[in-house]
PAZAPA-4460 file (N, C-alpha, C; in steps of 0.05 Angstrom, whole numbers, plus 32768, in hexadecimal, padded with zeros to 4 digits):
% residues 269
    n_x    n_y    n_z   ca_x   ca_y   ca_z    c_x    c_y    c_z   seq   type   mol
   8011   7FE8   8000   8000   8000   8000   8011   8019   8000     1      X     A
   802C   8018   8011   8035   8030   800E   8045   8036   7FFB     2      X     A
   804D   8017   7FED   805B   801B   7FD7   8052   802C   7FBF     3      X     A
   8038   8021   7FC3   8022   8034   7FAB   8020   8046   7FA7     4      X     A
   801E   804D   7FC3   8010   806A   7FC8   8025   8088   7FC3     5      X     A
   8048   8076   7FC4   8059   8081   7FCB   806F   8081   7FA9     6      X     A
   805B   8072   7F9C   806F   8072   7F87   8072   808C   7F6C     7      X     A
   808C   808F   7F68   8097   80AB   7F5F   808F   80C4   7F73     8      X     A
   8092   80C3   7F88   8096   80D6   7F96   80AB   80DE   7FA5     9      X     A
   80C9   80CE   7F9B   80E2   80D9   7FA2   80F3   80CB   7F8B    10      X     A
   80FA   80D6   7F83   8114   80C6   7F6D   8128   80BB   7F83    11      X     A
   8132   80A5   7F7D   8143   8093   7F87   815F   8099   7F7D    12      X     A
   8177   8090   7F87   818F   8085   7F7C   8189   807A   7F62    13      X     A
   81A4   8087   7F51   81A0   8074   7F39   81BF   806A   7F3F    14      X     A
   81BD   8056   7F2C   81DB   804E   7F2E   81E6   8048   7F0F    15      X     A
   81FF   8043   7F02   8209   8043   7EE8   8215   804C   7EE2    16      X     A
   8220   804D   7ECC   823C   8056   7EBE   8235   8078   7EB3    17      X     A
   8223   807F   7EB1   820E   809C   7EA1   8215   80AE   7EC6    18      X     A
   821E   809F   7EE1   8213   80B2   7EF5   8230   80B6   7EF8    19      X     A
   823E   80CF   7F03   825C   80DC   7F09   8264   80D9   7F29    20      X     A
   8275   80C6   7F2A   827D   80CF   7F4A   8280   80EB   7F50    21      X     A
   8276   80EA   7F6C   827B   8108   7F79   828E   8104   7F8E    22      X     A
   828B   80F7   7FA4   829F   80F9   7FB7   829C   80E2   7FC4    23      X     A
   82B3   80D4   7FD2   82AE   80BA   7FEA   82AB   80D3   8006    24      X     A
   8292   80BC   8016   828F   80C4   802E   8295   80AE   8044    25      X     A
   8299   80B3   8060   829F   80A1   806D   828D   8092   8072    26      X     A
   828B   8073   807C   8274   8065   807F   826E   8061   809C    27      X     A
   8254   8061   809B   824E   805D   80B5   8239   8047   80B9    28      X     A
   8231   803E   80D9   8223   8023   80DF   820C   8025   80CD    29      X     A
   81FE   8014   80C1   81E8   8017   80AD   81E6   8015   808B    30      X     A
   8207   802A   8088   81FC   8029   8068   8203   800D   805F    31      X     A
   8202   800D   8043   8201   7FF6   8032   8218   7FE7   802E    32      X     A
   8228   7FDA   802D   8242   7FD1   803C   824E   7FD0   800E    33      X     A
   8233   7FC7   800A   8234   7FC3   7FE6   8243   7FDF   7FD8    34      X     A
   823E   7FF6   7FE8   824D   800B   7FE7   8264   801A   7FE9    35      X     A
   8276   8009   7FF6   828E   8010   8002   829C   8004   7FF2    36      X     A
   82B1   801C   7FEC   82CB   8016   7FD6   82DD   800D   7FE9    37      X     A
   82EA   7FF0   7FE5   82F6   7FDA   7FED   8314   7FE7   7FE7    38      X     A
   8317   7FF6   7FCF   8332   7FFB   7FC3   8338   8011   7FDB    39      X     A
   8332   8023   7FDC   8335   802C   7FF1   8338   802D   800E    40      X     A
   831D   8013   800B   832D   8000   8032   8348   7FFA   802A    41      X     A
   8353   7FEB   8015   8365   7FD7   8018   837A   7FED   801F    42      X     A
   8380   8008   800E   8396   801B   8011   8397   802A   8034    43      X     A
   8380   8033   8042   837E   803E   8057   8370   8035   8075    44      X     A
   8363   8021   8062   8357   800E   807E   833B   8014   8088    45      X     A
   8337   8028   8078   831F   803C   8085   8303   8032   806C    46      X     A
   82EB   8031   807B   82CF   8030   8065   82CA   8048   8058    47      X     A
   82CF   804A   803F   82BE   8067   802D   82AE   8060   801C    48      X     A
   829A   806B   8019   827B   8062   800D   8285   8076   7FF5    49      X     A
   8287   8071   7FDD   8284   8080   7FC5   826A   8090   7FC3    50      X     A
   8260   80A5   7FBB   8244   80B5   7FB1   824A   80C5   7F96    51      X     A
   822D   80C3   7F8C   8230   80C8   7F6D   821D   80E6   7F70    52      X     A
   8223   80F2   7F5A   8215   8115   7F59   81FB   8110   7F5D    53      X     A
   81F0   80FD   7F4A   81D0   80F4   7F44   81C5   80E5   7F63    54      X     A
   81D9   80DE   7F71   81C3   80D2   7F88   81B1   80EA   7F9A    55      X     A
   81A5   80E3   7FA3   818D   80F8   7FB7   819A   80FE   7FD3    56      X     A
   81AD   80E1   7FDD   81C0   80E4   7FF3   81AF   80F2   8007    57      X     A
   818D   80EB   8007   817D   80F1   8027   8182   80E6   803C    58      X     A
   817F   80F1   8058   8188   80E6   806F   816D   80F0   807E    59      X     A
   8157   80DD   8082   813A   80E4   8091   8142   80E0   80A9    60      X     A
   813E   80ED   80C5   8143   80ED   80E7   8126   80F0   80E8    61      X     A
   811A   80D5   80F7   8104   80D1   80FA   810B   80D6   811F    62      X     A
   80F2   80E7   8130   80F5   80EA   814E   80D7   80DD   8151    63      X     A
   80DA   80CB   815E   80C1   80BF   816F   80B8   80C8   8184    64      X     A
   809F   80D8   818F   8099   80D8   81AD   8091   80BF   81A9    65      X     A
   8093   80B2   81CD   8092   8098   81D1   8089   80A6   81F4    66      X     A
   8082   80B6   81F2   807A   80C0   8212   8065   80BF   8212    67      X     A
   8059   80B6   822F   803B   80A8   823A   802B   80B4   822E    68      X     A
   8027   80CE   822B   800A   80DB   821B   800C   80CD   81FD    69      X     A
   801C   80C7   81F2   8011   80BF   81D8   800C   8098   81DE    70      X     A
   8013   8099   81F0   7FF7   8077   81F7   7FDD   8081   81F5    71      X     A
   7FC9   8097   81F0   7FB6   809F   81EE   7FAA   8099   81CD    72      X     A
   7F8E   808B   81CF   7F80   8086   81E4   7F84   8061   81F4    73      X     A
   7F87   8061   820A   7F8E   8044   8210   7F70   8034   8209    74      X     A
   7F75   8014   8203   7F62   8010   81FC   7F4B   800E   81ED    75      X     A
   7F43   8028   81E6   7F2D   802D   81E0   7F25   8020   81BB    76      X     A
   7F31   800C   81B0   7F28   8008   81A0   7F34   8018   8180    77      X     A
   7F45   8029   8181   7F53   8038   816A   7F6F   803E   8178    78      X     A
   7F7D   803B   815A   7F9A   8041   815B   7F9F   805E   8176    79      X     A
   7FAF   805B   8186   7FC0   8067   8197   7FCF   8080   8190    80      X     A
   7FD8   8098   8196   7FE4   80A9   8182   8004   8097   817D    81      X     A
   800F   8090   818F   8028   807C   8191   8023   806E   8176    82      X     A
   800F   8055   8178   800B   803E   8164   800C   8057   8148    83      X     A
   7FF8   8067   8145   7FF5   806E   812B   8017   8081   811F    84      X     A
   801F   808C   8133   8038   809C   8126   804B   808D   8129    85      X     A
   804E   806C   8130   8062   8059   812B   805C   804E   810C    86      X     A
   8042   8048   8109   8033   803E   80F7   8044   8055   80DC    87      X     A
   8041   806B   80DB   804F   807F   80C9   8069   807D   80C8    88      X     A
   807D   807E   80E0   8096   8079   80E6   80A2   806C   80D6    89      X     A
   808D   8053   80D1   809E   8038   80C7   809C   8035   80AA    90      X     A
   8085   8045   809E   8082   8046   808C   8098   8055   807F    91      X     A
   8098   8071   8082   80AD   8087   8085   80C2   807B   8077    92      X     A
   80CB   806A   8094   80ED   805A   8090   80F3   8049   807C    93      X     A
   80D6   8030   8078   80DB   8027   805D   80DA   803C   8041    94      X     A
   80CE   8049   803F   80D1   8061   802A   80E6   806C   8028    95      X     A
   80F5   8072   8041   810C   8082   8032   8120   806D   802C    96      X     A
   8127   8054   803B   813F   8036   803B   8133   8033   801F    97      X     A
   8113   802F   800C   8114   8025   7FF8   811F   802E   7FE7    98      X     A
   811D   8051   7FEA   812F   8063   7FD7   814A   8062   7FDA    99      X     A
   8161   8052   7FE8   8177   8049   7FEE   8184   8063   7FFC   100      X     A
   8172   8071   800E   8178   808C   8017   8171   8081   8038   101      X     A
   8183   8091   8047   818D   8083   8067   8177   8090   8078   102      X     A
   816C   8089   8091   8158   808A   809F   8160   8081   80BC   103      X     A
   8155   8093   80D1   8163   8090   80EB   814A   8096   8101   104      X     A
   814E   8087   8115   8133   8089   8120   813D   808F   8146   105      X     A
   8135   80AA   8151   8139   80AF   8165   8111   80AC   817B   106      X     A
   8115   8099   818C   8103   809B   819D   8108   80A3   81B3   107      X     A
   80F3   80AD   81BC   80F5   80BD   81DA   80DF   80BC   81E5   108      X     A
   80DE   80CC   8202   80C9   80D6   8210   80DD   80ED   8226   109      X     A
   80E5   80EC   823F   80FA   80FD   8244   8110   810C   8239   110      X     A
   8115   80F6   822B   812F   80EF   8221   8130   80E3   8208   111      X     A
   8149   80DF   8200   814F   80C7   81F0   814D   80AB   8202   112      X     A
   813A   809D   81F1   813C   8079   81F5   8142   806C   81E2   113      X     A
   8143   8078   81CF   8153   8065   81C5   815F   806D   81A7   114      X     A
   8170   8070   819F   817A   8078   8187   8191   8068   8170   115      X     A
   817B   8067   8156   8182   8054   813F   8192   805B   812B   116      X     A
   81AE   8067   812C   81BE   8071   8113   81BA   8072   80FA   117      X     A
   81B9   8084   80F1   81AB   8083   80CE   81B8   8064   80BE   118      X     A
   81AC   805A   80B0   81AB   8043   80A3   819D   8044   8085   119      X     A
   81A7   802A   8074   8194   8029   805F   8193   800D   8055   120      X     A
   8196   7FFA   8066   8194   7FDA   805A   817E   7FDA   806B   121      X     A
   817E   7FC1   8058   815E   7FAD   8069   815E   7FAD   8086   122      X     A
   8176   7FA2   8089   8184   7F96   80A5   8178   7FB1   80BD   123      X     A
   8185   7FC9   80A6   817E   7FD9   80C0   815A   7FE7   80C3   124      X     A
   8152   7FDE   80A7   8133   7FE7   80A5   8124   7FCF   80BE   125      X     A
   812C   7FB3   80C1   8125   7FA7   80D0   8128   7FAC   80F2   126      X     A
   813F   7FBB   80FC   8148   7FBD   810A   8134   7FCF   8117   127      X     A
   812E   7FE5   8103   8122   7FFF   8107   8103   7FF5   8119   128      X     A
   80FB   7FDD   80FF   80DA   7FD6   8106   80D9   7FCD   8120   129      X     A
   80F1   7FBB   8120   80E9   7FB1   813F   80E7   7FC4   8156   130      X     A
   80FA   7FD1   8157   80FA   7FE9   816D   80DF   7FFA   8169   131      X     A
   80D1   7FFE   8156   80AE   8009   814E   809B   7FF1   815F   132      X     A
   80A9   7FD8   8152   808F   7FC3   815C   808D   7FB6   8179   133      X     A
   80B1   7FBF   8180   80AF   7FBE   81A1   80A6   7FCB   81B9   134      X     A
   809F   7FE4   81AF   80A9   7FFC   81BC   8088   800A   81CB   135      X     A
   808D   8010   81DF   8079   8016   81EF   8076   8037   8200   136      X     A
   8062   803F   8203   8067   805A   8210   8076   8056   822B   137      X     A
   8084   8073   8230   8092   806D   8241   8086   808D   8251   138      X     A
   8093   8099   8266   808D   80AF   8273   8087   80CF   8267   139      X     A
   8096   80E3   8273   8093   80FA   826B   8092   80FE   8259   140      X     A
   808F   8118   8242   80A5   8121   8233   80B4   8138   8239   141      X     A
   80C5   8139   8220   80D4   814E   8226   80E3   814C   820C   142      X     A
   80DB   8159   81F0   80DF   815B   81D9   80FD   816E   81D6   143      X     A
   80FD   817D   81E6   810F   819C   81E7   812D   8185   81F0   144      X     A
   812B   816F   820B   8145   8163   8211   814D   8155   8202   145      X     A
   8139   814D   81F1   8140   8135   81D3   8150   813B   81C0   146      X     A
   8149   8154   81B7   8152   816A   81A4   816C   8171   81A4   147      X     A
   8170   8177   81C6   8188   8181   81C7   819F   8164   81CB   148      X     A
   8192   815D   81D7   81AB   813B   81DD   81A6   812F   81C1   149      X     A
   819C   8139   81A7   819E   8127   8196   81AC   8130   817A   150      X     A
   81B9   814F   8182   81C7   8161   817A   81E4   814B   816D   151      X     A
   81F0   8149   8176   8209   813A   8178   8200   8119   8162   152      X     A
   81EC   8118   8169   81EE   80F9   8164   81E1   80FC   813E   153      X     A
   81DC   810E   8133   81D4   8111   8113   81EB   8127   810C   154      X     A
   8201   8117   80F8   8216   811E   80F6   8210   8129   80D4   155      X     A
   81F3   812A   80CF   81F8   812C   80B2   81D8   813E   80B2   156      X     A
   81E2   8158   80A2   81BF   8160   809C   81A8   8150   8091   157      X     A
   818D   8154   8094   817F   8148   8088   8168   814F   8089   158      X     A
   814F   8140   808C   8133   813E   8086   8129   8136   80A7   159      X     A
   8127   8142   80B5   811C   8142   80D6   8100   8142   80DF   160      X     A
   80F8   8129   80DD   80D7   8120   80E4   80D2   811C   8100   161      X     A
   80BC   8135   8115   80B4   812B   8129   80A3   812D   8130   162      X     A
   8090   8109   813D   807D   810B   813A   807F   8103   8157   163      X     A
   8065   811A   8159   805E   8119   8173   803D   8127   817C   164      X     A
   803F   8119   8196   8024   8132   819B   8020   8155   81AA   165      X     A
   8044   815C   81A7   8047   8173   81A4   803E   8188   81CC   166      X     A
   8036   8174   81DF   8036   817A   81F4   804E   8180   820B   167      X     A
   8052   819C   81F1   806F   81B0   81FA   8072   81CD   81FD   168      X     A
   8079   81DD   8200   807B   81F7   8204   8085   81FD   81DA   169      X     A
   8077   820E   81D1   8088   8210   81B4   809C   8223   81B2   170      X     A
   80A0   822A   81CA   80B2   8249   81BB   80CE   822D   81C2   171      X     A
   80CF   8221   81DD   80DE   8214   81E1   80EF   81FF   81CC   172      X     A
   80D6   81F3   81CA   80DA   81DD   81A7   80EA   81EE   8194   173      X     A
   80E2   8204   8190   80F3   820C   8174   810A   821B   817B   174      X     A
   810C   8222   8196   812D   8229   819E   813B   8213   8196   175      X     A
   8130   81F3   81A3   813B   81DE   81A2   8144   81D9   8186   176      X     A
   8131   81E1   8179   8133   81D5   8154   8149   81EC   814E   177      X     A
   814B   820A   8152   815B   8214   8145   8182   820F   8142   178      X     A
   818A   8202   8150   81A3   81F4   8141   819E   81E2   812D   179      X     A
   818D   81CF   812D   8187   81BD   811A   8185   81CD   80FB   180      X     A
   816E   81E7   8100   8166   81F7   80E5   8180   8203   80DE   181      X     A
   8196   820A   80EE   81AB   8218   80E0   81BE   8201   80D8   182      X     A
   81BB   81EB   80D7   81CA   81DC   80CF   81BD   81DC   80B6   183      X     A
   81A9   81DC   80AD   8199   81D6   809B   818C   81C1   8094   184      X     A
   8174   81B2   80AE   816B   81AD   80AD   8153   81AE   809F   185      X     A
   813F   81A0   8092   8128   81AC   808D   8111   8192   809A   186      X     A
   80FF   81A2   80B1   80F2   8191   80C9   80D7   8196   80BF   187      X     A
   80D1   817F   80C8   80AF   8172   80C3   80A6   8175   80DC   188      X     A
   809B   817D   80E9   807E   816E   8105   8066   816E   80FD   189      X     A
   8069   8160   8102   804A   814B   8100   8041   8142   8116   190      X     A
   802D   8157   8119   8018   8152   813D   8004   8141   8140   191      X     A
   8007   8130   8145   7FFA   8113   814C   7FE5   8112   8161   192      X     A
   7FCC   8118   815D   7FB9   8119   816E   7F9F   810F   816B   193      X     A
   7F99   8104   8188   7F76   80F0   8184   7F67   80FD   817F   194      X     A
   7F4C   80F6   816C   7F32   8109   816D   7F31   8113   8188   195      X     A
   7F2C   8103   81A0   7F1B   8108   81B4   7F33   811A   81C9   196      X     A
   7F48   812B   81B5   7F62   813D   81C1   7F4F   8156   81B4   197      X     A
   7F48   814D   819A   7F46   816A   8185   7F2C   8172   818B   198      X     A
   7F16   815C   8193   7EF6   8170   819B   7EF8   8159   81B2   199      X     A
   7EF2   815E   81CF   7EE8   814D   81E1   7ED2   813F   81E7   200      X     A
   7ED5   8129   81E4   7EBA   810D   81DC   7EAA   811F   81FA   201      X     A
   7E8F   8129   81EE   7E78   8128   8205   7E68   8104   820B   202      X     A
   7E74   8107   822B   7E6D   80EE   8239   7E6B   80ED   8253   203      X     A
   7E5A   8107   825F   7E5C   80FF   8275   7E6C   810B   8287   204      X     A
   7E62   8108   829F   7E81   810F   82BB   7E91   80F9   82B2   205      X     A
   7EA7   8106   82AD   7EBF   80EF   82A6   7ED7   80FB   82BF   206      X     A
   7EEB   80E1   82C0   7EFE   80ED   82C3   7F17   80E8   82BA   207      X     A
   7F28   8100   82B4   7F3B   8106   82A5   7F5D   80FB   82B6   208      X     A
   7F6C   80F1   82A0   7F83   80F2   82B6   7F9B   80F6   82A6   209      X     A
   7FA9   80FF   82AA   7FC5   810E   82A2   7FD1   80F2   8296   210      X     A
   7FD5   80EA   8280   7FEC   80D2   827F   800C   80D4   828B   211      X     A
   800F   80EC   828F   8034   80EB   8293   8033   80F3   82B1   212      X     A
   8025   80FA   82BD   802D   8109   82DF   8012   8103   82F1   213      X     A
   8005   80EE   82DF   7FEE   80D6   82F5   7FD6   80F4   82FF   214      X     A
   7FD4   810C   82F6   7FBD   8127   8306   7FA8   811B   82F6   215      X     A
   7F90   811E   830C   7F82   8119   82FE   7F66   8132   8304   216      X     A
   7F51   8131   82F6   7F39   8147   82F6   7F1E   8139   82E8   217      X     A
   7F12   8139   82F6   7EF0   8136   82FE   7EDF   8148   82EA   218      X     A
   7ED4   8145   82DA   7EBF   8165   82CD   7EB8   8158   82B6   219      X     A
   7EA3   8162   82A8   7E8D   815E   8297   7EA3   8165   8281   220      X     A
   7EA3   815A   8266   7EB0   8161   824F   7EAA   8174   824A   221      X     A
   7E8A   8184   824B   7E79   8193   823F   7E8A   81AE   824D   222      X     A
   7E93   81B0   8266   7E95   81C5   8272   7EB8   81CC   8275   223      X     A
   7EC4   81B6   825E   7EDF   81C2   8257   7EE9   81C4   8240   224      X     A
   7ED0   81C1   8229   7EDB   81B8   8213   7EE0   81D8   8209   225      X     A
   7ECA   81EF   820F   7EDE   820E   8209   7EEE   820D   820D   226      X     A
   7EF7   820E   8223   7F1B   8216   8230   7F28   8201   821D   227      X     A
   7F23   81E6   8216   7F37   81D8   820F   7F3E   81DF   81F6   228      X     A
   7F22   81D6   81E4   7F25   81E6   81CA   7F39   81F8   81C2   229      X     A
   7F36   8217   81D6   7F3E   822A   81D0   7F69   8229   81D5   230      X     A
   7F67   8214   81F0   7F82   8213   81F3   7F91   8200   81D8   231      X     A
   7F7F   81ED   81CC   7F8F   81DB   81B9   7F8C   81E9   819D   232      X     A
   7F78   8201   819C   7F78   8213   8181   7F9B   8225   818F   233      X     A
   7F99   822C   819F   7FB3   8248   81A5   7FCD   822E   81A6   234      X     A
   7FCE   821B   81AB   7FE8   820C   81A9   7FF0   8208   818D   235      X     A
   7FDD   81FE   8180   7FDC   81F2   815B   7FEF   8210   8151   236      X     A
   7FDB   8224   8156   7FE5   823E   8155   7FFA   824A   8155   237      X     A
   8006   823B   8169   8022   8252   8172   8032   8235   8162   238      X     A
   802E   821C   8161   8040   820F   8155   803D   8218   8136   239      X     A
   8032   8213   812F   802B   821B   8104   8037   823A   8104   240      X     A
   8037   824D   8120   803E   825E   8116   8060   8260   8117   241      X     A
   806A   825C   8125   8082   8256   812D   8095   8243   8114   242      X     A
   8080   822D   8116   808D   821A   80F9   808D   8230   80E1   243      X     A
   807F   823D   80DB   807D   8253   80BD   808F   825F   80BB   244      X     A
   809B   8275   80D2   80B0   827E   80DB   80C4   8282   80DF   245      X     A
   80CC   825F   80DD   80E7   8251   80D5   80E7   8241   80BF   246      X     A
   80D7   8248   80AE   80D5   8236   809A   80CB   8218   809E   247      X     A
   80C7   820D   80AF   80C4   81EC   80BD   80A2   81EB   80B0   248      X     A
   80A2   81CC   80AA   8087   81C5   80A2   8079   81B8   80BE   249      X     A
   805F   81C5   80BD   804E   81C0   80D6   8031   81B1   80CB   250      X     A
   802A   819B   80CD   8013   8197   80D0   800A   8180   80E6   251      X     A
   7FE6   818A   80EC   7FE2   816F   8104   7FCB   815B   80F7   252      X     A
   7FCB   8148   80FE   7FC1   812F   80F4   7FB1   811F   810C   253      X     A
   7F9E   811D   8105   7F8C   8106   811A   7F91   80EC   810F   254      X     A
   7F8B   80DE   8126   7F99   80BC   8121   7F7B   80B2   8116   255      X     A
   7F64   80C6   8114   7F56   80B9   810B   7F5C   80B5   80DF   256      X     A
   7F6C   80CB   80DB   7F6D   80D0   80BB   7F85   80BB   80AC   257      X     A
   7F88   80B8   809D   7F9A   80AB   8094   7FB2   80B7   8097   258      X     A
   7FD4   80AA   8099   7FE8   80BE   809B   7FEC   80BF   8082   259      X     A
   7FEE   80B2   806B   7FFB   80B5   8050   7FF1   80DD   8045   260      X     A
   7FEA   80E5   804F   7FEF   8106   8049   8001   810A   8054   261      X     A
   8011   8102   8064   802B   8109   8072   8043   810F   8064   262      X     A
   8039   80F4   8051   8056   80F5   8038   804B   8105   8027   263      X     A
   8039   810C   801B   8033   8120   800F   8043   8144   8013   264      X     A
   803F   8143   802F   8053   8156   803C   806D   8159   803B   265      X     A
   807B   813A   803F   809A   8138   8036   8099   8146   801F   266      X     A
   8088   8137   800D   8097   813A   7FEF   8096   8158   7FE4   267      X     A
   807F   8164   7FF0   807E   8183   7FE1   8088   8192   7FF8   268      X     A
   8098   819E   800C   80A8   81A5   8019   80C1   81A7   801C   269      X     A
***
């Protein structure tokens, strides 16, 4: 399905006698081992991956929230914001590994938990899935400490996807993002949120409970859905406006819609 849906929407590597070397680069854990000029180990000892003018030479940095609010909704019968922006994740990664272009997958919730070095074989497309198909919410977040501890660890510009449900301060977030944008970055977020986040299901005295810090509150949906409304219209807000600003692509997505408009976004951005 996503092959389908996804085809001619990035030109690939070509390879042949018609394409001009450009430069050897050093190799790192992941790439294609089919790549590395051997004549060159044998003289210096060292891996160098040959690259041609015509390749695309993309590097996608996929960031996972994996923090307790996106276990929402537990249960209840539809994809999770977690399940559905892994569900994209993975797709993502096979899309860009099929275009023989490298893909790197940082999860978090505080922190980094766990982080997958850009790659582009199977080996490491497999590697990727499992850590998606293992992987479970975990506590806080904290998008801003991710950002910055994850500085160091993407040694190469690229294509910066983060999907999350965006339950952050924004001016903060885009301080965080601005080393990334002067490197020259060009960043995707993609706000991952339940229907029953975007209009509040009328049902009753319900009660509400914080997923990350256990607070919880007692009250009729009916008698918070203004205030809520109005706070998740001024957040969307200050993030789209902020993303415009810096040039960064902003859009939010309910887990109820399909994600394949997502890549739609890659491609014309």
């Amino acid at each position: 399905m996503v092959e389908g849906y996804l085809s001619g929407r990035h030109r690939s590597r070509q390879r042949g006698s018609s394409i001009e070397f450009h430069e050897f680069r050093q190799y790192t854990p992941g790439d294609d081992l089919a790549k590395v000029d051997w004549r060159v180990f044998a003289r210096n000892d060292k891996l160098f991956l040959r690259t041609f003018e015509q390749e695309t030479n993309l590097e996608c940095h996929v960031f996972l929230d994996c923090s307790a609010s996106m276990g929402f909704p537990e249960n209840a019968g539809r994809l999770s914001k977690l399940e559905y922006a892994s569900f994209f994740a993975a797709s993502l990664a096979w899309w860009v590994i099929s275009k023989n272009d490298r893909v790197s997958l940082t999860m978090f919730d505080q922190g980094i938990r766990k982080f997958l070095p850009p790659g582009s074989t199977r080996k490491h497309l497999n590697d990727l899935l499992s850590l998606l198909e293992n992987n479970t919410p975990g506590s806080g977040t904290s998008i801003v400490e991710t950002l910055v501890r994850a500085q160091p660890l993407l040694k190469r510009k690229g294509t910066l996807v983060i999907l999350s449900d965006f339950f952050e301060d924004p001016a903060a977030l885009f301080k965080a993002l601005n080393p990334y944008l002067h490197r020259g970055f060009r960043v995707h977020l993609f706000h991952v949120l339940d229907p029953a986040e975007i209009q509040l299901e009328d049902r009753g005295l319900s009660r509400f409970v914080d997923m990350e810090n256990a607070a919880q509150l007692t009250a009729h949906p009916k008698a918070l859905s203004e205030a809520w409304n109005a706070e998740i219209l001024s957040h969307t807000r200050a993030l789209r406006s902020l993303a415009a600003s810096r040039s960064c692509d902003y859009a939010m997505t309910s887990t109820a819609d399909s994600y394949f408009s997502l890549f739609d976004r890659l491609r014309v951005h």
